[in-house]
N, C-alpha and C positions, 0 to 999 in steps of 0.2 A: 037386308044385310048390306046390299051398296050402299043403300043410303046413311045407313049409319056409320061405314068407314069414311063416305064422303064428308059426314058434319063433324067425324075425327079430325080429318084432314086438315077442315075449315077452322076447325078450333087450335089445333098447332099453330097454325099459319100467323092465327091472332096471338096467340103467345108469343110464338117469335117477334112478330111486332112490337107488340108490349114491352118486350125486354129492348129489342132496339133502339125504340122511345126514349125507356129510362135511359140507357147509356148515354143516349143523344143531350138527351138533358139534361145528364149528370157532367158529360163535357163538356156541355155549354156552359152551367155551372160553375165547371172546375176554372173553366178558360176565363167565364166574369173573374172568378175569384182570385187568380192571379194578377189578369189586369189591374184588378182594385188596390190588391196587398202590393204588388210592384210599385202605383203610385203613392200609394199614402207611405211607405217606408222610406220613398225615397222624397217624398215629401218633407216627413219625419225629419232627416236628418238636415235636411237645405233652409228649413225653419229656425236648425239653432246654429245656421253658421255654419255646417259639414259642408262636407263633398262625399262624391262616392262613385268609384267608377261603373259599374255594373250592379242592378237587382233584376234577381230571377226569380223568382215562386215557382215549382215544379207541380205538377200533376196530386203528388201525393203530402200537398200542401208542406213541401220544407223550402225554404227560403236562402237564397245564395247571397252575397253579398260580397263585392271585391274592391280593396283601393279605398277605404272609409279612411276620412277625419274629421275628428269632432275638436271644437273648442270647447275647453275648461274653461273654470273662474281664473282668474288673475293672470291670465297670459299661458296656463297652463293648456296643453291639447294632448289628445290621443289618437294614436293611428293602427288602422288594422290590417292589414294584407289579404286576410280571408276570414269570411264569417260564414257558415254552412249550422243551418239550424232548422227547427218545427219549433211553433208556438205551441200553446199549450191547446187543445181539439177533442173536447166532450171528454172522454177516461184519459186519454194519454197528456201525460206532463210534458212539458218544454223540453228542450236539449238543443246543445249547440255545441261546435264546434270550432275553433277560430287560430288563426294562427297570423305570428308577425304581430305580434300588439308591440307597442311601443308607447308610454307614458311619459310626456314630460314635463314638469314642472321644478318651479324655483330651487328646490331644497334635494332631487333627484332624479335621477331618470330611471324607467322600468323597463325592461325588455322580456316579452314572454312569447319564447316561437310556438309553442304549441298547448291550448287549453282545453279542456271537455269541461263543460257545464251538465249535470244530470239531474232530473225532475225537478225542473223550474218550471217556475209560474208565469211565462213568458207569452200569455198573452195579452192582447191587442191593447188592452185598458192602463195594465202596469206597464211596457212594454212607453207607451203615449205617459204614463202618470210618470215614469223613470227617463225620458228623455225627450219629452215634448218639450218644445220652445215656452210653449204657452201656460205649462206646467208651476203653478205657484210654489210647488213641494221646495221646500228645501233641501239640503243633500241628507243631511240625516235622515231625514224624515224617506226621500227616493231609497237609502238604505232599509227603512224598513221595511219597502215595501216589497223588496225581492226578496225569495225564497227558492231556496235550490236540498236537491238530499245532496248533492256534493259540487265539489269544483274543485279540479286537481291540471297539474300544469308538471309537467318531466321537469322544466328548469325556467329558473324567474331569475333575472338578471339587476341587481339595482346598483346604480352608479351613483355617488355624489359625491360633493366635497366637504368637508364641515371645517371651519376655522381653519382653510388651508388646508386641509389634508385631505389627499385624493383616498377615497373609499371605491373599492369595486367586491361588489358580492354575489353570489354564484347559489343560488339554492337546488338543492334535488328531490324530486319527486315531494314537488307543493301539496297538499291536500286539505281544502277546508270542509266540513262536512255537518251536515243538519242543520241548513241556516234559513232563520225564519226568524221575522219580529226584530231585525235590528244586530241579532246578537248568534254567534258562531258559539256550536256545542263544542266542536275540537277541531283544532289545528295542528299539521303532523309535517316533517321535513325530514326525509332521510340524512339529509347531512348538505352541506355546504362550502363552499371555497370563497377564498377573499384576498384580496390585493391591498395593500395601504400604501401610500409614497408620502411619506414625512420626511422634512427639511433633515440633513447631515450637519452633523457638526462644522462648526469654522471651518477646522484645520482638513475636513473631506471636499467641502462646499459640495451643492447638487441638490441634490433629492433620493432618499433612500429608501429602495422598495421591502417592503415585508410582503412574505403571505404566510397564509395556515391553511386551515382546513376545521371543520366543524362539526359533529356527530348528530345521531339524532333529535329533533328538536319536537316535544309536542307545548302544546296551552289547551287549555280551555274555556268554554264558561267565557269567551270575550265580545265586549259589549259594542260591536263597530261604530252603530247610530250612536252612539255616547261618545264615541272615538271621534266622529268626524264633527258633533258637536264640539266638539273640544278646539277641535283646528279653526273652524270655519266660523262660529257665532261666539258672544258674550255673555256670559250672565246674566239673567233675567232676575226678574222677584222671585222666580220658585225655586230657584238654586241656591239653597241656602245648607244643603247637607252634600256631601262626597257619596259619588254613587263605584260600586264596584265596575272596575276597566278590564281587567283579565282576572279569572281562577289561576288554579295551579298552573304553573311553567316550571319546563324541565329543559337544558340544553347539557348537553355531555361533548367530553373526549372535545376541547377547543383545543389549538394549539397552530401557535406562528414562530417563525424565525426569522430574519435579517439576514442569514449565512451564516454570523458570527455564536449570535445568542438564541434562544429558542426557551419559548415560555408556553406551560399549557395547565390546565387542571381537569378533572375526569368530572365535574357537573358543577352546574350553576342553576340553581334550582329556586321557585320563589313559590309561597303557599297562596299570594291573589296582593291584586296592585288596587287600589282606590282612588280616585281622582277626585275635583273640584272644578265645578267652572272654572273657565279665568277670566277677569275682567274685563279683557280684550282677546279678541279670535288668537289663535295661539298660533296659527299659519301667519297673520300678520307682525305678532313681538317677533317673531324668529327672522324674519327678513326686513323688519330696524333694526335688532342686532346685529344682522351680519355687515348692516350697512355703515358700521360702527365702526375703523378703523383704530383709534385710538379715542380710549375718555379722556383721556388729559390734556383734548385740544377741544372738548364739549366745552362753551360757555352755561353756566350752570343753571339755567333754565333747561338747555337738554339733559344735561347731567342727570340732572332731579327727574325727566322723564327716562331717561336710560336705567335710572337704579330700580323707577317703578317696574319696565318688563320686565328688571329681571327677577324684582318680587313678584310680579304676576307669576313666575314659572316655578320659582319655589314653592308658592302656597297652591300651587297647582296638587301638586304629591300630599295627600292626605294621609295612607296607611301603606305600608309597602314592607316587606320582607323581604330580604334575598340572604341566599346561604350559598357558597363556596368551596367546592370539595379537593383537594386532591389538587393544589395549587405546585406548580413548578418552575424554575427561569433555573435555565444553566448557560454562563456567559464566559468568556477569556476575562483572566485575572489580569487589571490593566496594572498591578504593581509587581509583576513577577515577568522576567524571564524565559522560564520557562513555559513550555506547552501546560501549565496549569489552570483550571477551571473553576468556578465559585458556583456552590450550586446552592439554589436557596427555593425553602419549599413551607408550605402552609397545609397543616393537613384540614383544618374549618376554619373558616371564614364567616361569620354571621352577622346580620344588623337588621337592625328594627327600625323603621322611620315612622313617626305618628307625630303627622303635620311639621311643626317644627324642632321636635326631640327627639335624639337619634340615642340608641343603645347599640350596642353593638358586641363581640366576642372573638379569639382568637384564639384556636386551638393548635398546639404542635410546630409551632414554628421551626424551624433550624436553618443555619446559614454555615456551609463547610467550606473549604480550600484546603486540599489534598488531608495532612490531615488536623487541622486546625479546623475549628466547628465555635460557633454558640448558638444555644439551645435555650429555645423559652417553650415551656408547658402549656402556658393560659395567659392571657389577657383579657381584661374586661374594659369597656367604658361604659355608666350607666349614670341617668340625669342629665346628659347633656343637651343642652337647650342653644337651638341662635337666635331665638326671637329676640332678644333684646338687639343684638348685634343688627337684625333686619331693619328692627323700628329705628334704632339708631343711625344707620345709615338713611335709610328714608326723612331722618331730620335734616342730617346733615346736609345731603344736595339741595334743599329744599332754602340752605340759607345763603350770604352773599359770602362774597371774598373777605372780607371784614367780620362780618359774624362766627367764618368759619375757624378766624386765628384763635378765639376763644371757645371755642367749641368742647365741650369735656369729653376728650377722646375714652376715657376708661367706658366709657357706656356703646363704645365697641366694643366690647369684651362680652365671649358668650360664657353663657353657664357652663363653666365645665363639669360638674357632676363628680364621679368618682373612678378611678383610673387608678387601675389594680393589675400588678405582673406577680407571675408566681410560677416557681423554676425554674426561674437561670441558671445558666450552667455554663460555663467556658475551657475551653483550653486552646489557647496560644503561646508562639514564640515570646521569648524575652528578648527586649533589646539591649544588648548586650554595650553596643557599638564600641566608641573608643578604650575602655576597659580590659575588653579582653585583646587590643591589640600591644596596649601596655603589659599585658600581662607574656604576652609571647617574646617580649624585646626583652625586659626582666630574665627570664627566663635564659637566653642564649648568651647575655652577658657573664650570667652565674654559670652558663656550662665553660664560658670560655676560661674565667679562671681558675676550673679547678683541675688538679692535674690527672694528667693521661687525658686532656678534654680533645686531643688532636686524633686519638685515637676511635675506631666506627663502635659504635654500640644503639641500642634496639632503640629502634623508633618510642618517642613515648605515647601515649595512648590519647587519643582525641577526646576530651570529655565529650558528654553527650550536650549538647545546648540547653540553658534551660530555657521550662516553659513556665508559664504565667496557668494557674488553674484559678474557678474564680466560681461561687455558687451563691444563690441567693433566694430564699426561700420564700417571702412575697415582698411585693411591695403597693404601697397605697396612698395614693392623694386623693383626697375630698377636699374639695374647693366648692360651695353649695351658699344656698342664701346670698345670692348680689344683692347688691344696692347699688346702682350707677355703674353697673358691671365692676363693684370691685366686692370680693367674695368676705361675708359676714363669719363665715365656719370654715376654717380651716382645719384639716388633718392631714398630716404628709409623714408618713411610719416607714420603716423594713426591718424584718428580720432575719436573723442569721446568715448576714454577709459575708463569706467563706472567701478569705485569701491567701493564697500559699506564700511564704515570708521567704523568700529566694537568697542565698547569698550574696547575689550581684547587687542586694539592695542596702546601701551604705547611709540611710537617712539613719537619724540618729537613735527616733523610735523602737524601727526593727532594727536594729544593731543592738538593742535594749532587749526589745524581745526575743531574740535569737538566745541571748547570753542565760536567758530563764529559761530556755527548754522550749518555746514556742515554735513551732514548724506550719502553724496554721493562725489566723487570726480569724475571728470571727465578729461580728459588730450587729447592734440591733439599735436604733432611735425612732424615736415616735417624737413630734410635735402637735399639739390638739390645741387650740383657743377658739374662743367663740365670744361675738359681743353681743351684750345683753342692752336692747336697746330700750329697754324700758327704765330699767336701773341708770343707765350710759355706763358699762363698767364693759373690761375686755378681762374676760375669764378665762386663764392660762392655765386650760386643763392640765397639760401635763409636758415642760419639754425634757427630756430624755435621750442618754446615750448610755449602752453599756456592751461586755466583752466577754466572752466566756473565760470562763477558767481566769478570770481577771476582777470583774467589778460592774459597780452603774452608779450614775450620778444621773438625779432627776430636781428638776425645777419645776413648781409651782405656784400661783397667785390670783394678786387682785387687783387691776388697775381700775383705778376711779375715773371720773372726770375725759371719758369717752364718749363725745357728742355725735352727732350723724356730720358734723363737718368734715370728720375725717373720710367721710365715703360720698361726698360730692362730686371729686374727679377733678376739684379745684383746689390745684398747689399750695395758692397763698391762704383757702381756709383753712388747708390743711393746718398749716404753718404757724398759724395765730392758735389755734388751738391744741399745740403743743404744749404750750405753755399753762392749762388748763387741766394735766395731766396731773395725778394722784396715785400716790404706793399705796394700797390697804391693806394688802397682805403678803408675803412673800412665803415658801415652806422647799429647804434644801433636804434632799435625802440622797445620802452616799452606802452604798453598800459592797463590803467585800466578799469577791467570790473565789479568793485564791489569791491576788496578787501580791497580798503580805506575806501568806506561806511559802512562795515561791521566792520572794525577794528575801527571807532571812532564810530558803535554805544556799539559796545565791551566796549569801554574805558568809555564815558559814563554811565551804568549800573554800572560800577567799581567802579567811582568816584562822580556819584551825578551832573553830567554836564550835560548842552543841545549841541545837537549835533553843532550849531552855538560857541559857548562857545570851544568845543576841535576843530572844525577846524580852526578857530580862531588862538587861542594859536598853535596849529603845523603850519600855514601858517608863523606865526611871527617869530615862534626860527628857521623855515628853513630856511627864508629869511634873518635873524640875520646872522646864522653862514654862509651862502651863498656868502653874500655880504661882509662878515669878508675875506673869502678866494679871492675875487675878488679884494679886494687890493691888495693883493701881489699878484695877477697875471692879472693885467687888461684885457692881452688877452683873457684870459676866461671869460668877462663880458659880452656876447652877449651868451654865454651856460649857464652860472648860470642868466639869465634873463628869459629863457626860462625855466630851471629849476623849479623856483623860482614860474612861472606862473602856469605851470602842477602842482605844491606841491597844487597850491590856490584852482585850480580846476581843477582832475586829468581828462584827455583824452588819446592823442595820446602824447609821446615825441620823439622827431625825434634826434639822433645827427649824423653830417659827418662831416669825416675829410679824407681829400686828401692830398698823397704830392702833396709837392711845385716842386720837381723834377720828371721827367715824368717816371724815370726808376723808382721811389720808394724808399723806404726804405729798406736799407742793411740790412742783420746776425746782423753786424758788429756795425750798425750804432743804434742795437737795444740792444746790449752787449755793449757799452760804454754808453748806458743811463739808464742800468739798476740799478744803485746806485739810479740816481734820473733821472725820467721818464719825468718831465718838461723839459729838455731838448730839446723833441722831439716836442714842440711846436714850435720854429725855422725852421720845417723841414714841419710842416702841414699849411693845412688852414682847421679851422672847420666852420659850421656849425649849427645852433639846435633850433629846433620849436616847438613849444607845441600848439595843438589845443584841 
């Protein structure tokens, strides 16, 4: 029995040792292990240029780190006040902690007091692959090589100036999250503050500070390692398609003021951005540009490389979307007096960019001052192109001062597309001005002479002002098909252009229309041509004006002898082949919608007639003097027939005339019958119906 508690004893004892041991030389261990990591980290950082005040490696392998700067590329560094972190050790992911960062570089500064890094890959290998001296990785490529499940920062501070303008921005509660492989699943920002200081007007001189404020901000789906390719490298051979840059973005509730004016919309929102290499590192164009004070002191050798960044950065933007919500600016009316305000608001805002073609949309507009408002429903632009106007300028710098006097400026012109409004709406004051102050003089001359005028009697009654109303139901230009930037197909239309015919208005028109009953005007034209370049003819679909409750008169045709000289952009080829120009066809159509029923019941009231009685007598003296003119020219007796019919009872009248010759009618042949213009009835066949 002793003996057996004794070899208990004896074997305790040996345990206890055993475990002794291991601590022993798990300290030792630990104690290598920090030695080692203290030097190689601060190795690390002395290799690519840093400093660093203090490294510590703890017992339970986390690593301290105080007083760090590293140098960036191009004159760019970073500094950190405190870094407190664990690598990454068998199951457990990286983390760190860091505060005081401070980034600086050419185009901004970064401040972030306080950052958490969560399950990062933060050991020893990437850790040396992400910031070793000796590191061949490029930065995109170091991007791709970290990976964290989050990184979030209470507030990131970014300072710069762009073109002069002092920017200060304020983010809250940063959070990037799931990054791995280069590219960030979401990115989220509680909201944000901002500072700007843009130059004052003349008449303030200074500098005038704005701020706002910013609502929640998420993205997704963005592709960093593609990002900082973009800044840092050029295009390669295998860059030949636009790779996606960010997914969905959403930013809400913007809004800044000046003190005076204050502008904000409730989202700005985009479905995913797509990029392009750019020919040159994009961190490098951005800082020759700014090193650009004025181009118009470039001799044109830089010229021609200034106009190339700034195509590198246009053709940069491959696909992109952005949409607009809830747009607002309320500012002091700088033409009024009074404490009055101009408030002007967007309810969509939309545009599509694909490469060099932009579309775009506007929905809800309004623009008010107390209470005077207009109002547009929609607008569109769609088609529109600047490539030409790109390539165009890329010729241009590229030639001398001499070359450039000659230069066919029209092939700056972009493709405008088509460019469509639809429901306008107004109402404003009329200006009245000198009118109605004649009218108050008039007025107290005539009280003074009549009698008992000395005597007090009632105020008389202040008319109301008038106003101006105004509606317009769409409108539409197509300018399509360039050739040397000057457009092949034209269309330029509106309909029912609604204006109220005012009193105050004494042109001779409405003084016309008023006396028929008219309290509104309405108007609709359309112009359509198009040249046919295969034929050389300009095909004058259809030009057009008409009136409601009035009429329409339309012209159409066929010009010959339309060569491509006229769409060279060169004046004098223009010019010479003017004279190369050909009538083929011409086709007039007038049609009344009222304004002959109105204008004989006009005459009538005038004169004491029945409406039978003045059609009558005008049916007779038109077809008098009609049929006078058709003796001496028989040919026209099949137009003045038709004439004569429409006069009896107005509808449609139709007249055409074609040449006789299939080339048309000369310059030439139109300047020797311009003494006397019957001539050129030898030359046509017409036409003319009246229904």
């Amino acid at each position: 029995m002793g003996q057996g508690e004794q070899g208990t004893r004896k074997g305790g004892r040996r345990a206890l040792w055993a475990a002794v041991a291991v601590v022993a030389i798990a300290a030792a261990g630990m104690t290598g292990y920090k030695i080692v990591v203290e030097k190689k980290i601060r190795a690390l950082i002395v290799d690519r240029g840093g400093k660093v005040g203090t490294v510590q490696a703890d017992l339970l392998g986390r690593i301290h780190l105080r007083d760090v700067a590293l140098p960036l590329k191009e004159g760019a560094d970073i500094r950190i006040a405190a870094l407190d972190g664990r690598p990454k050790i068998f199951f457990l992911d990286g983390m760190a902690e860091v505060s005081g960062v401070e980034v600086d570089t050419a185009l901004a500064k970064v401040a972030v007091p306080r950052a958490t890094v969560e399950g990062a890959n933060l050991d020893y290998g990437t850790l040396t692959a992400l910031f070793g001296d000796r590191s061949e990785l490029s930065l995109s490529k170091r991007v791709e090589r970290f990976a964290a499940k989050r990184v979030s920062a209470p507030e990131v501070t970014v300072t710069q100036a762009v073109a002069g303008i002092e920017q200060k921005l304020v983010y809250k509660n940063v959070a990037s999250e799931d990054i791995a492989n280069g590219r960030i699943a979401r990115y989220s920002a509680s909201g944000a503050a901002f500072e700007v200081a843009v130059e004052a007007p003349e008449e303030e001189g200074g500098k005038k500070r704005m701020s706002g404020s910013i609502g929640a901000m998420t993205a997704e789906d963005i592709d960093a390692a593609y990002l900082a390719r973009l800044y840092t490298e050029k295009a390669g051979p295998e860059d030949k398609e636009a790779k996606p840059v960010y997914g969905p973005i959403s930013v809400k509730d913007i809004a800044f003021s000046d003190g005076e004016a204050s502008f904000g919309y409730a989202e700005m929102r985009s479905s995913g951005i797509s990029m392009r290499m750019p020919s040159e590192p994009l961190l490098e164009v951005l800082e020759e540009l700014q090193a650009v004070a004025k181009t118009g002191d470039l001799p044109p050798a830089e010229l021609q490389a200034y106009f190339k960044r700034m195509l590198t950065i246009v053709d940069m933007m491959a696909k992109a979307d952005f949409e607009i919500r809830g747009m607002k600016v309320d500012g002091p009316s700088k033409s009024s007096d009074k404490a009055e305000r101009i408030k002007f608001a967007i309810d969509r805002l939309a545009l599509q960019v694909d490469g060099r073609k932009l579309d775009g949309a506007l929905h809800g507009l309004s623009i008010g001052e107390d209470a005077n408002y207009v109002k547009l429903a929609e607008a569109s632009i769609s088609g529109f192109s600047w490539d030409s106007t790109l390539e165009a300028l890329r010729k241009f710098a590229a030639l001398t001062e001499e070359q450039q006097e000659t230069f066919p400026f029209t092939t700056l012109l972009p493709e405008f597309g088509t460019i469509r409004l639809a429901g306008l709406e107004g109402d404003l004051p009329a200006d009245r001005g000198a009118a109605a102050t004649g009218g108050e003089d008039s007025d107290e001359q005539g009280a003074a002479a009549e009698p008992g005028a000395g005597e007090p009697k009632a105020e008389p009654a202040t008319p109301a002002p008038e106003r101006i109303r105004f509606a317009l139901k769409d409108y539409e230009v197509a300018l399509t098909k360039p050739r040397n930037g000057i457009p092949t197909d034209v269309r330029v239309g509106y309909q029912d252009f609604a204006l109220t015919i005012l009193e105050s208005m004494q042109e001779e028109p409405f003084v016309q229309l008023r006396q028929l009953g008219f309290k509104e005007l309405v108007l609709s034209s359309n112009l359509a041509a198009a040249w046919d370049e295969k034929n050389q003819n300009l095909v004058i679909k259809d030009i057009s004006m008409s009136a409601r409750d009035i009429g329409s008169i339309s012209v159409s045709g066929l010009v010959g002898g339309v060569s491509g000289d006229f769409f060279t952009g060169d004046p004098a080829k223009a010019q010479v082949a003017l004279f190369g120009l050909t009538a083929r066809e011409a086709r007039l159509k007038i049609e009344d919608r009222g304004i002959v029923a109105k204008g004989i019941k006009r005459y009538t009231e005038e004169n004491g007639m029945t409406e039978d009685e003045v059609r009558g007598m005008l049916t007779m003296t038109a077809t008098a003097a009609l049929q006078q003119f058709a003796a001496d020219q028989p040919r026209l007796q099949a137009v003045l027939d038709a004439a004569s019919r429409f006069i009896a009872k107005p509808g449609t009248f139709t007249l055409t005339a074609r040449s006789k010759a299939e080339s048309g009618i000369g310059a030439f042949e139109f300047v020797a019958a311009s003494q006397n213009p019957l001539l050129l009835l030898d030359k046509v066949e017409l036409e003319a119906t009246a229904e």
